[in-house]
PARO-364691 format. One record per residue (C-alpha): y, x, z; residue in three letters; residue number from 1. Coordinates in nm, 3 decimals, always signed. Example, Ala and Ser with C-alpha at 12.3 -4.5 7.8 and 13.67 -1.06 7.14 Angstrom:
PT       yy       xx       zz   aa    i
PT   -0.450   +1.230   +0.780  ALA    1
PT   -0.106   +1.367   +0.714  SER    2
//
This chain:
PT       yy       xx       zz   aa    i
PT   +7.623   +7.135  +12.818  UNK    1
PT   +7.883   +7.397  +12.718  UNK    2
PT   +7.980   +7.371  +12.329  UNK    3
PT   +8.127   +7.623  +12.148  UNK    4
PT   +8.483   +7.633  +11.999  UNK    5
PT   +8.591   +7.541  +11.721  UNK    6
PT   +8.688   +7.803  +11.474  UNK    7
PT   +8.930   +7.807  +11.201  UNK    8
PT   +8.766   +7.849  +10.841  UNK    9
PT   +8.906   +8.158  +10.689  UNK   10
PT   +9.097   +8.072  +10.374  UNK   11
PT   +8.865   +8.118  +10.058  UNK   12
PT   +9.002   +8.381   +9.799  UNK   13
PT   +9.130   +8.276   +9.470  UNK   14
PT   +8.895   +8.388   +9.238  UNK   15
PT   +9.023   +8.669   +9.007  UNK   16
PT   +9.060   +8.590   +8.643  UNK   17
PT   +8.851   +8.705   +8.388  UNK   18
PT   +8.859   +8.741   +8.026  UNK   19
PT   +9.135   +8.690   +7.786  UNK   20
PT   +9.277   +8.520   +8.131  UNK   21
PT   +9.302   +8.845   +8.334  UNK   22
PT   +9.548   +8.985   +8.065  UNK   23
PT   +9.803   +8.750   +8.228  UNK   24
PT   +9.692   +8.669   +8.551  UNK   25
PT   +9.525   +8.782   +8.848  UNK   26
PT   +9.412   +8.634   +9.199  UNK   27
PT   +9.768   +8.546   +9.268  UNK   28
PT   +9.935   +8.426   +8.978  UNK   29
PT  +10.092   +8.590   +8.693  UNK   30
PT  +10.104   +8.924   +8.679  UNK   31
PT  +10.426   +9.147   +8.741  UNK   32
PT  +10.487   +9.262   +8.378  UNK   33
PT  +10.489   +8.952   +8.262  UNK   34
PT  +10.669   +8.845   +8.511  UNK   35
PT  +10.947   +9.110   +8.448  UNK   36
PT  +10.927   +9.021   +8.063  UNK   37
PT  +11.046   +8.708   +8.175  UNK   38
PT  +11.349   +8.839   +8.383  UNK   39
PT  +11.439   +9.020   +8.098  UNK   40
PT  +11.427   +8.734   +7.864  UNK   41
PT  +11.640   +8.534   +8.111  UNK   42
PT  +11.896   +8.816   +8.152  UNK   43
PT  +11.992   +8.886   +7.811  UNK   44
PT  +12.071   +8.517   +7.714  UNK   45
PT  +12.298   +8.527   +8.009  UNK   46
PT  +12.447   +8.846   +7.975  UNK   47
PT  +12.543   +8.737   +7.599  UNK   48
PT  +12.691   +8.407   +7.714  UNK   49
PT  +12.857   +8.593   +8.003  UNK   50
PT  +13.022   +8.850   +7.738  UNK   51
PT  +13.129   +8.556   +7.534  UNK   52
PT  +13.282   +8.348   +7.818  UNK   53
PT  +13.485   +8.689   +7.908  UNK   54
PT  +13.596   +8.739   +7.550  UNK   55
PT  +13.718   +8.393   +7.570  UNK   56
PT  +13.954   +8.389   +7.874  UNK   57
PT  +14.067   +8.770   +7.727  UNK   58
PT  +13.938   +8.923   +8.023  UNK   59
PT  +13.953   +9.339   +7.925  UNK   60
PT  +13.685   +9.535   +7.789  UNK   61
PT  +13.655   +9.956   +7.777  UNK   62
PT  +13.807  +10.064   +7.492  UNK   63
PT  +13.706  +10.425   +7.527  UNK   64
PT  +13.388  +10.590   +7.669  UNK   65
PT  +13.568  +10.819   +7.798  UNK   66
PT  +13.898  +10.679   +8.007  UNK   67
PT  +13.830  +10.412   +8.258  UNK   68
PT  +14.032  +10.159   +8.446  UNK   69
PT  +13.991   +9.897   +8.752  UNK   70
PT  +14.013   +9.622   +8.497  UNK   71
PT  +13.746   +9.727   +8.286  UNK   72
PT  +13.521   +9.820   +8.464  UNK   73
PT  +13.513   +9.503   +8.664  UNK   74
PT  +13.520   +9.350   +8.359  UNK   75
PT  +13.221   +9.537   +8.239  UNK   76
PT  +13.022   +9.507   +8.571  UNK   77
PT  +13.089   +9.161   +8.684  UNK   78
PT  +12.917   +9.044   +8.364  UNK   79
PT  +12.653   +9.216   +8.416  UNK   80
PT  +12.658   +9.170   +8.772  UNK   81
PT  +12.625   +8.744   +8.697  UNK   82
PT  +12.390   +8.796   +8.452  UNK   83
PT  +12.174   +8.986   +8.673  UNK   84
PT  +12.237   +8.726   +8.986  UNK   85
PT  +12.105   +8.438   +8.769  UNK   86
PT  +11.802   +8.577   +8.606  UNK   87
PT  +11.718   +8.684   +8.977  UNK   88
PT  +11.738   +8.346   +9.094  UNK   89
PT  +11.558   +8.218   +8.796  UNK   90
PT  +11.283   +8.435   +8.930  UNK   91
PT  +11.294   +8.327   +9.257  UNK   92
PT  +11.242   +7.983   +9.218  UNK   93
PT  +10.983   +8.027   +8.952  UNK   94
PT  +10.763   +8.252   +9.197  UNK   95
PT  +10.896   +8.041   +9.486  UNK   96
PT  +10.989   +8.336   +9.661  UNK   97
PT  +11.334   +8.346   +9.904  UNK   98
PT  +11.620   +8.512   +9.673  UNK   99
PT  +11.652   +8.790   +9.954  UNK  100
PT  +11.340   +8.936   +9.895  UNK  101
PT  +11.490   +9.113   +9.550  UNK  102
PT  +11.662   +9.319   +9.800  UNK  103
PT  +12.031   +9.173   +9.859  UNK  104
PT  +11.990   +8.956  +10.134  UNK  105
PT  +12.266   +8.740  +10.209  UNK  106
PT  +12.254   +8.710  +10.564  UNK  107
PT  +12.342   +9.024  +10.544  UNK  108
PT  +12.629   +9.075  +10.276  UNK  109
PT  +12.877   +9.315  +10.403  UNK  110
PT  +12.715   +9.393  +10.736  UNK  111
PT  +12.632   +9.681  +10.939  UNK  112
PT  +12.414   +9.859  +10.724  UNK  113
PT  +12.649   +9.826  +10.413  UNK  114
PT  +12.978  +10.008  +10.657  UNK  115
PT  +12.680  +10.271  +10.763  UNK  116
PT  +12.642  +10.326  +10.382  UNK  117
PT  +13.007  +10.370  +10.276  UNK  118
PT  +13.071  +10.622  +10.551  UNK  119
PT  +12.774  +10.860  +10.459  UNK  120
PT  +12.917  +10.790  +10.064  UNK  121
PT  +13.294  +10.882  +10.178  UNK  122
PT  +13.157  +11.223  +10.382  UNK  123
PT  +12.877  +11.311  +10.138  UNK  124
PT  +13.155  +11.363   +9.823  UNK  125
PT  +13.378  +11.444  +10.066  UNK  126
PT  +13.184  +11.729  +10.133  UNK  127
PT  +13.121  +11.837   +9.810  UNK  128
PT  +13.497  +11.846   +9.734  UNK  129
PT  +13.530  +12.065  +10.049  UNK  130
PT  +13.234  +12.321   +9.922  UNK  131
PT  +13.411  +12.350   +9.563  UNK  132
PT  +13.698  +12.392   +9.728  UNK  133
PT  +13.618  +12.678   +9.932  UNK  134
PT  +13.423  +12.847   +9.666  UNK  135
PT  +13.729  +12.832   +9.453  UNK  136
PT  +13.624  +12.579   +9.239  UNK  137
PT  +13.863  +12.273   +9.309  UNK  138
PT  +14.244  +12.265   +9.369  UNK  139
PT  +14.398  +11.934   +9.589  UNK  140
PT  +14.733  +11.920   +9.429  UNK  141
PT  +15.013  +11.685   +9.496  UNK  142
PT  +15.025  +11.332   +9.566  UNK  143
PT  +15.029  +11.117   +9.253  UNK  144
PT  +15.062  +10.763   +9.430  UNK  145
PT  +15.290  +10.649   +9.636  UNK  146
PT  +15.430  +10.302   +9.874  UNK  147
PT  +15.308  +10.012   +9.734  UNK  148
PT  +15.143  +10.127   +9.398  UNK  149
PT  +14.961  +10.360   +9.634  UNK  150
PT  +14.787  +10.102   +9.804  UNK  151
PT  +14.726   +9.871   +9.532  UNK  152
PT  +14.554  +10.131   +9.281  UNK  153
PT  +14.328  +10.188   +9.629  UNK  154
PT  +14.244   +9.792   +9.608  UNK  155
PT  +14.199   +9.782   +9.236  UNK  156
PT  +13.929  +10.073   +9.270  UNK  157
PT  +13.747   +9.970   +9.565  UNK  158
PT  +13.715   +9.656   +9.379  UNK  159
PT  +13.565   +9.775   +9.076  UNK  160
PT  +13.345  +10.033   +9.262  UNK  161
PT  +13.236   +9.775   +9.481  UNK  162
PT  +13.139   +9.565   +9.159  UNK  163
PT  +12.944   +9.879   +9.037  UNK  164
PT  +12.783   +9.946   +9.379  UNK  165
PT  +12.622   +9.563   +9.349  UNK  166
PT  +12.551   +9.569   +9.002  UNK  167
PT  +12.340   +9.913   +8.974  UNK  168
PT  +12.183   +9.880   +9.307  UNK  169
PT  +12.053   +9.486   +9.243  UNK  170
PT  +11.994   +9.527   +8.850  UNK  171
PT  +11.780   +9.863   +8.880  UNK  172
PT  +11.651   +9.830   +9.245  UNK  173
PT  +11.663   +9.486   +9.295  UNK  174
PT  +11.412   +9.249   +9.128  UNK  175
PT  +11.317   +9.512   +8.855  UNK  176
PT  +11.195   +9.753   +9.140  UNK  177
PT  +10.997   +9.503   +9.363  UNK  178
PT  +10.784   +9.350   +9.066  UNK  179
PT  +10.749   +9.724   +8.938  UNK  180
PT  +10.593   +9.802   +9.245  UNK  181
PT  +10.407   +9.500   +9.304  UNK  182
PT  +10.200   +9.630   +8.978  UNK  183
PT  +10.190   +9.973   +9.020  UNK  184
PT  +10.326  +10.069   +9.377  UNK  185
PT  +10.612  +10.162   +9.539  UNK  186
PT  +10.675  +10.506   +9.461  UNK  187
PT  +10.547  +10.511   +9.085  UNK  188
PT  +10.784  +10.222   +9.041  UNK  189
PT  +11.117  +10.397   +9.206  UNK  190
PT  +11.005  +10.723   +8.958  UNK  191
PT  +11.042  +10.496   +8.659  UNK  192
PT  +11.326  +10.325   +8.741  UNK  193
PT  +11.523  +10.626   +8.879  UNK  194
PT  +11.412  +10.785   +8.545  UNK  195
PT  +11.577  +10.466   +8.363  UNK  196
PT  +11.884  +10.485   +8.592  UNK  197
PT  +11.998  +10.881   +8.455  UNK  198
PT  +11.895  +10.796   +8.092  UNK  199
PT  +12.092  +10.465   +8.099  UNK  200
PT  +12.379  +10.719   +8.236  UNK  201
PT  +12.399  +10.896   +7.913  UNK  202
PT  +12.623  +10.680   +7.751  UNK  203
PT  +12.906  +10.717   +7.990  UNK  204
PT  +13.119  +10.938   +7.841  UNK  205
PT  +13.088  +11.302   +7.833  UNK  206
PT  +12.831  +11.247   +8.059  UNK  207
PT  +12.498  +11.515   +7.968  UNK  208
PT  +12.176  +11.591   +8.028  UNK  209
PT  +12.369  +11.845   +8.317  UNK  210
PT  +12.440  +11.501   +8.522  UNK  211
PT  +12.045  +11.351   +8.466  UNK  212
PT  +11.900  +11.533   +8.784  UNK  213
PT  +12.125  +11.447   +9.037  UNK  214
PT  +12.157  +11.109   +8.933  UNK  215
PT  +11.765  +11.085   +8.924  UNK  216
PT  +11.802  +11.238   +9.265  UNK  217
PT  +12.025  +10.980   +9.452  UNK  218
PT  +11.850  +10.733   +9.263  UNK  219
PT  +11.534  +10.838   +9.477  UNK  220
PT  +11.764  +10.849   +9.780  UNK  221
PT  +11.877  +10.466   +9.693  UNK  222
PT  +11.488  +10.409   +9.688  UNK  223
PT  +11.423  +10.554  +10.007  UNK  224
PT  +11.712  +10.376  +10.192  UNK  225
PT  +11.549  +10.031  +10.056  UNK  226
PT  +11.240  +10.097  +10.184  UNK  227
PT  +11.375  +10.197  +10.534  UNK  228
PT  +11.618   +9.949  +10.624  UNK  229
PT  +11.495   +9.712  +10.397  UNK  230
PT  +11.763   +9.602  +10.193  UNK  231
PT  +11.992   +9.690   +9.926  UNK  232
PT  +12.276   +9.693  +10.123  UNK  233
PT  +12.355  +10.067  +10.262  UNK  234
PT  +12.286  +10.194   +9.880  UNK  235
PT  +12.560   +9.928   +9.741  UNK  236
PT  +12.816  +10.097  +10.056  UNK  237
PT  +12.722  +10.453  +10.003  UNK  238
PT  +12.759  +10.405   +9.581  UNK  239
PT  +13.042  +10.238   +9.603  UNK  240
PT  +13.231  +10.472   +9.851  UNK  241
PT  +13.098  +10.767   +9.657  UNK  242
PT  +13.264  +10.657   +9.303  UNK  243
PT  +13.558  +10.581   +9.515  UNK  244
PT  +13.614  +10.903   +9.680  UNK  245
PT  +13.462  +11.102   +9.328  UNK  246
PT  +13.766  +10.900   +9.131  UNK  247
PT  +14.026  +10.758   +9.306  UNK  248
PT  +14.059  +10.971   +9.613  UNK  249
PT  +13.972  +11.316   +9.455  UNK  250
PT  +14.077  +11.255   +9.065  UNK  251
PT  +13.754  +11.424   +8.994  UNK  252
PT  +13.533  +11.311   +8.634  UNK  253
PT  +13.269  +11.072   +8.693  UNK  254
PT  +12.952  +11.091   +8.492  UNK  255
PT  +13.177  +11.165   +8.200  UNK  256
PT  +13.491  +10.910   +8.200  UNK  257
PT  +13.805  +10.981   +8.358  UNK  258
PT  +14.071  +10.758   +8.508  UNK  259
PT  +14.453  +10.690   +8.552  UNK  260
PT  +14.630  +10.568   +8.829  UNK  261
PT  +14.414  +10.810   +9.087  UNK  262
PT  +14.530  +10.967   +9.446  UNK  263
PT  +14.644  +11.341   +9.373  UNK  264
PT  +14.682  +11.545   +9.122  UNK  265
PT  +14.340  +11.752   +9.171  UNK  266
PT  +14.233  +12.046   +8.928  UNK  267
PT  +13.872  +12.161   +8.873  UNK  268
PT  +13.838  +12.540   +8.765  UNK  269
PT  +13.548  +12.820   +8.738  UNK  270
PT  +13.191  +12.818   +8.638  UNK  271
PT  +13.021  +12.467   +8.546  UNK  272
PT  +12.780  +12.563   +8.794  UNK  273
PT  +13.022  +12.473   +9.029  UNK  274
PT  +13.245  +12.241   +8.918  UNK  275
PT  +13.013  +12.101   +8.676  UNK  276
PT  +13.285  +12.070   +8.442  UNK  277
PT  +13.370  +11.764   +8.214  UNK  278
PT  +13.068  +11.594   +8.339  UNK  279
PT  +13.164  +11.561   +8.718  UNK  280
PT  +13.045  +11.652   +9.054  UNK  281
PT  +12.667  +11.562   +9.002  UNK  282
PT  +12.665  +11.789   +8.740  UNK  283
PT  +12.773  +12.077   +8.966  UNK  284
PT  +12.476  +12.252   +9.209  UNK  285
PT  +12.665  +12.148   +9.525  UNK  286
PT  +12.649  +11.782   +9.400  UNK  287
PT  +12.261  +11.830   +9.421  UNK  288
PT  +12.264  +12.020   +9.716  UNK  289
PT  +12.437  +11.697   +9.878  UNK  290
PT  +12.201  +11.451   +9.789  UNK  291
PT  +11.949  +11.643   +9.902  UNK  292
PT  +12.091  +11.747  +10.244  UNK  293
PT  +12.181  +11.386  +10.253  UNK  294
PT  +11.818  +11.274  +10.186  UNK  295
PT  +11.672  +11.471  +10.501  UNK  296
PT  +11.923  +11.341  +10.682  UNK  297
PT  +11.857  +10.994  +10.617  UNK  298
PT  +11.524  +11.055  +10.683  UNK  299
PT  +11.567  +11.194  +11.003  UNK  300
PT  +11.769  +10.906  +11.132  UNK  301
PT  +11.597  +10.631  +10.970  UNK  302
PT  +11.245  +10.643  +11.021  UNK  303
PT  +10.933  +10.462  +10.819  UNK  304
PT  +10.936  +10.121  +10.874  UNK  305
PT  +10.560  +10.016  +10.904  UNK  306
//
């Protein structure tokens, strides 16, 4: 006589909490603003003892909000940077979760996608140079740099963009962003943050509420390239070759600050508008315009991923 099968038994649900319980936890553990309150209680310890371990060795701090240089701001963004690297790997072995799942996967560190990123970055300012330009708003100059100081002010900057590049990307779209949206969603999640990311851009020097848009803006784009190709990594090449061609390869103000040792010496003139003045590129309309065009592009060549 034929018998049937056995089956599997389907996994029985965890039950969901209830009472004073479910204001902590639901059917799968603790729930995500908690669980970022405990990031953030992780990260400031470390980004205090981080500060402290700089001031030690001397390392060099901004001294203006205004003027920038390479030291400084790797200074300024490697602490961070660490901070942010061990409270994410706190997290990920308290939730038991692989660290690459915050969105920086190391398997991929400086692969394809993060080259694919810093070309769109270098032609997507470069291309906002060219518009001012042609409108009348933006002069090229002379060379400022030359032989050997040439290429090591290049080094120095693509250093300490690259340092900003990791440190924005992972600490606002990194674990922040996936255990936003693991409470609330995706989208709602990449609103808040992006909103976060152009208010926390306010203190950079000159920097004004002009800037906030466009910096919400490619915030959104930097949210849209995570969730297509599924990492972190084009949005750390494409902001780091953007500040890089904004400052060192076009002398142009970025969110506010300014910096020596740049490529020519470039001049910015006409209506804010344009130019967007003090502020920098993203303050200008064509700045928007670019992130924008550069948004529909994206999404034309990199489709949904299921």
């Amino acid at each position: 006589m034929a018998t049937e099968p056995l089956r599997p038994t389907p996994p029985v649900p965890a039950p969901t909490p209830t009472g004073w319980r479910s204001i902590f936890l639901r059917a799968d553990g603790l729930r995500a603003g908690w669980r970022l309150a405990i990031f953030f209680l992780i990260f400031f310890p470390l980004v205090i003892m981080a500060f402290l371990a700089a001031k030690a060795v001397r390392a060099p701090f901004p001294t203006s909000t205004i003027v920038v240089t390479p030291a400084t701001v790797l200074t300024q963004e490697i602490v961070t940077l660490l901070a942010t690297l061990g409270a994410t790997i706190a997290m990920s072995l308290i939730e038991r979760r692989p660290f690459g799942s915050y969105g920086l996967p190391l398997r991929q560190a400086f692969g394809g996608e993060f080259w694919r990123g810093a070309l769109w970055g270098l032609a997507a300012m470069t291309g906002v140079i060219l518009v001012m330009a042609a409108a009348g708003g933006f002069s090229f100059g002379g060379f400022a740099l030359h032989g050997e100081r040439l290429v090591w002010e290049a080094f120095l900057w693509a250093m300490a963009f690259l340092s900003v590049g990791l440190w924005e990307e992972f600490f606002f779209r990194g674990y922040a962003l996936a255990t936003l949206a693991d409470g609330i969603g995706f989208w709602p999640a990449a609103s808040i943050v992006s909103a976060l990311f152009g208010a926390v851009h306010l203190n950079n020097g000159a920097e004004g509420w002009t800037g906030v848009p466009e910096i919400f803006l490619i915030s959104m784009f930097f949210c849209v390239t995570l969730r297509r190709t599924g990492s972190l990594w084009f949005a750390v090449g494409m902001h780091a070759a953007w500040d890089f061609a904004e400052t060192f390869i076009f002398s142009a103000p970025d969110s506010g600050t300014l910096a020596p040792g740049t490529l020519i010496h470039s001049t910015f003139h006409g209506p804010l508008w344009l130019t967007g003045g003090i502020v920098g590129p993203e303050a200008s309309v064509v700045g928007v315009l670019a992130v924008v065009l550069a948004l529909l592009l994206f999404a034309r060549f990199y489709p949904a991923r299921s």
